[in-house]
C-alpha positions in Angstrom: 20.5 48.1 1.5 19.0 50.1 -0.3 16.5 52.5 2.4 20.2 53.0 4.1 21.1 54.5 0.8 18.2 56.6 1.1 18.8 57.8 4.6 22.5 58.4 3.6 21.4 60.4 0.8 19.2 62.6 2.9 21.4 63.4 5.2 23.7 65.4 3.1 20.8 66.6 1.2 17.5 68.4 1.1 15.0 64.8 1.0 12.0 65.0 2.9 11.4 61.8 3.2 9.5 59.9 6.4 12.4 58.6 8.0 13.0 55.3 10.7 10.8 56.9 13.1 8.0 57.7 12.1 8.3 55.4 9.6 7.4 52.8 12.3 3.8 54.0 12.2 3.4 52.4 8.8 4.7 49.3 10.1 2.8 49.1 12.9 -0.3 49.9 11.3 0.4 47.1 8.7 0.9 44.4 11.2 -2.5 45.1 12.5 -4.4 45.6 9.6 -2.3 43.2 7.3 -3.9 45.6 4.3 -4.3 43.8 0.7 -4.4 47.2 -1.4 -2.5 50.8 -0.5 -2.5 53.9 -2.0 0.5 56.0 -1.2 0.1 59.4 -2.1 3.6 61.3 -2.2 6.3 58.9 -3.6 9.3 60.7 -3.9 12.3 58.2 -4.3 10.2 55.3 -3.0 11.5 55.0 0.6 8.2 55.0 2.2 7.2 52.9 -0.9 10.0 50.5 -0.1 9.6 50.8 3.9 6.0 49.1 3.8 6.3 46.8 1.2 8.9 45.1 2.5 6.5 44.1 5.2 3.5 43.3 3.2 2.2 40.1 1.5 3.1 38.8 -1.7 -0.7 39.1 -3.0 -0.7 42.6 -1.9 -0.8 45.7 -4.3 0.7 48.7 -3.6 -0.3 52.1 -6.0 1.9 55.3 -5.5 1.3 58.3 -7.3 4.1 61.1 -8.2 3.6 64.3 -9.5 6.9 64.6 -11.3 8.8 62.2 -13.4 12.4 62.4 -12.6 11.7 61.3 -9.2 9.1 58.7 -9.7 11.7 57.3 -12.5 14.3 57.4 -9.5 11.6 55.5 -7.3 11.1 53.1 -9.7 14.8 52.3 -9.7 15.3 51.7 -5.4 12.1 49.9 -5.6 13.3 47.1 -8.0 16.2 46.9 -6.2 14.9 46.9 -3.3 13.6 43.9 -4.8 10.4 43.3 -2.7 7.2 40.7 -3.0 4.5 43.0 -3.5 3.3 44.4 -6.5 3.9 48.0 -7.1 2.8 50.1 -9.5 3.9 53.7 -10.0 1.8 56.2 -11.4 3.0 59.5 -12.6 0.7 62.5 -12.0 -1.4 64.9 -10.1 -3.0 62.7 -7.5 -6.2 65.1 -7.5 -6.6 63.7 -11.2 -5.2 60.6 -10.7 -7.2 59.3 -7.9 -11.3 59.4 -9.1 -9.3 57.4 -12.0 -8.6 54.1 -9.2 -10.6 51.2 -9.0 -11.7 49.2 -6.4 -11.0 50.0 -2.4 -8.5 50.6 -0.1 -7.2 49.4 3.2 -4.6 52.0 4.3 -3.7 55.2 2.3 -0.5 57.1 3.0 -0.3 60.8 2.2 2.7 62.5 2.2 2.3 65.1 -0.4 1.1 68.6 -0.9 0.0 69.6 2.8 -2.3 72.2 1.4 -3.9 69.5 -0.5 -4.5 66.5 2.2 -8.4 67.5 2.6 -9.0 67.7 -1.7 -7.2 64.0 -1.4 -9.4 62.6 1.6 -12.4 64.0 0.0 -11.6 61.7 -3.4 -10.0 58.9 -2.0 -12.7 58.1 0.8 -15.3 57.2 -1.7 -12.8 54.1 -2.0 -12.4 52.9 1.5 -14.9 50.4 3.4 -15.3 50.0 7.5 -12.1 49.8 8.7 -9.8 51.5 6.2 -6.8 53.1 7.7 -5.5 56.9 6.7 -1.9 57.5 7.4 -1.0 61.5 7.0 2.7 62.6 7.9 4.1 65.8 8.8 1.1 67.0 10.4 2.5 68.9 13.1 5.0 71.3 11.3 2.4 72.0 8.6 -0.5 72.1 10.8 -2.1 75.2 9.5 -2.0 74.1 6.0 -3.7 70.4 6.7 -5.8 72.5 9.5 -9.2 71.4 6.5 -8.2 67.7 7.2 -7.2 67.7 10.1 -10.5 69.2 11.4 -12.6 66.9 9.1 -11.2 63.3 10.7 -11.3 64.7 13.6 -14.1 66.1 14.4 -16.7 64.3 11.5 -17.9 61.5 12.7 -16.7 59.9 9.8 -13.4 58.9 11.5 -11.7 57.5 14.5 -8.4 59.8 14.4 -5.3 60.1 16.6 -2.3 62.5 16.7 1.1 60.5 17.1 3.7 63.3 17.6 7.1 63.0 16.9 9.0 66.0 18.4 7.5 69.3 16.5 6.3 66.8 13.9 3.6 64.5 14.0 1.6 62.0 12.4 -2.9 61.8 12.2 -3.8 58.1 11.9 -7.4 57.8 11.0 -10.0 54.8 10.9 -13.0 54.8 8.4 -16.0 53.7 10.5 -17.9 53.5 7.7 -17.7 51.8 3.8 -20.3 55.5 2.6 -19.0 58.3 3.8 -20.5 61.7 3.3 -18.4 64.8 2.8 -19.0 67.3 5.4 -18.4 70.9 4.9 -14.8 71.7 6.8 -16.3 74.7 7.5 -19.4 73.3 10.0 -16.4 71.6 12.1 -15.6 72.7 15.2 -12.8 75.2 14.6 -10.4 74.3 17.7 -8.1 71.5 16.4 -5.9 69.9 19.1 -2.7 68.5 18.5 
């Protein structure tokens, strides 16, 4: 199977990727949205990629985007033989340039990329969610001073339902859109506390 290879792999080697656990976030969230379109920001080697398409539709779409090439080449690779329903397509670039370039909206959105970065992401991919859309961010707990911008916004907006799930010293922000507009608030107006 081929996310046991990937576990395998990262066992022995440096592979940050999300792992059983807290994988079972992105499940669980997809059982109860039952999304039609995700963006994935972060794909590695595909393993997250693989982890929630395998429990999507077949009339789903799922977009990832990679900065480099070599990995999204080796993503490309598990995920056809992975050999799962939905489509998938992998894009290859920097998501800050990449995203305003996406069409249409989004039900759920994974990030799992740059930490320092999550806010500039949120701030272009929100323009593409409607009432309801779900916002996934791993890792928040370790890196929690450089997501402090996005953590701060979802939580403390308006814009967003957010929760913390943690997962030892890590942790996970699952966020609801409660509405299709949203306006950008200055992260710098928020209330400064953050609790985890």
């Amino acid at each position: 199977m081929v996310l046991k290879g990937i576990e395998a792999i990262a066992k022995k080697e440096f592979l940050p990727i999300i792992g059983r656990d807290r994988g079972q976030v992105l499940i669980k969230v997809i059982h109860k949205t039952r999304p039609r379109r995700i963006l994935e920001i972060g794909t590695l080697v595909g393993y997250s990629t693989i982890m929630m398409a395998k429990e999507l539709d077949a009339n789903a779409c799922l977009t990832t985007i990679e900065t480099h090439a070599s990995k999204a080449k080796l993503a490309r690779e598990n995920i056809e033989k992975a050999d799962v329903r939905p489509r998938i397509e992998v894009i290859v670039g920097d998501a800050v340039r990449v995203i305003p370039k996406l069409i249409g909206k989004f039900d759920m959105v994974f990030i799992d990329a740059a930490k320092e970065e999550y806010f500039d992401y949120l701030k272009l991919v929100e323009k593409k969610f409607h009432k309801g859309s779900v916002i996934v961010a791993d890792n928040v707990g370790i890196f929690a001073d450089q997501t402090k911008k996005y953590l701060d916004y979802v939580r403390f907006s308006g814009n967003y339902t957010s929760k913390y799930m943690p997962f030892g010293e890590d942790g996970i922000e699952v966020s609801v859109a409660r509405a299709s507009s949203i306006q950008i608030t200055n992260p710098t107006t928020l209330r400064k506390s953050s609790r985890r």
